[in-house]
Steps between C-alpha positions, in 0.01 A plus 500: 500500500298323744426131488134436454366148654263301328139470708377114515201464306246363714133367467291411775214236472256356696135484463375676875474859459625592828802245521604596110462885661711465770780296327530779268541768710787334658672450185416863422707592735842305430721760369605260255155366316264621305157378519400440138164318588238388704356199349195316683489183233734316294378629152586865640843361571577333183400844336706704694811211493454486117523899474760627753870379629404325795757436742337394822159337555282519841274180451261388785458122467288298691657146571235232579604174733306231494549234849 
């Protein structure tokens, strides 16, 4: 019997195309996760959070500091 490990559930989201694109491509190829989504807004993360065992999240955030 061979002992079967359990892929990380990722989702990858950010709202730039070709940053979202190249995020997930590196993911795609961690032995270990599997890309369940591309998301490019917050409503098409809640979906896919609401609807699927999520175990990691890939969230660009952009931080804002005021002088």
């Amino acid at each position: 019997m061979g002992d079967t490990i359990r892929k990380i559930r990722t989702i990858v989201i950010d709202d730039e195309y070709p940053a979202r694109k190249l995020l997930a491509d590196y993911v795609s190829k961690v032995e270990n996760f599997e890309l369940v989504a591309e998301c490019e807004s917050a409503v098409d993360a809640m979906n896919v959070i609401q609807s699927e065992n999520i175990d990691l999240i890939f969230l660009y955030v952009i931080l804002f500091f005021y002088i």
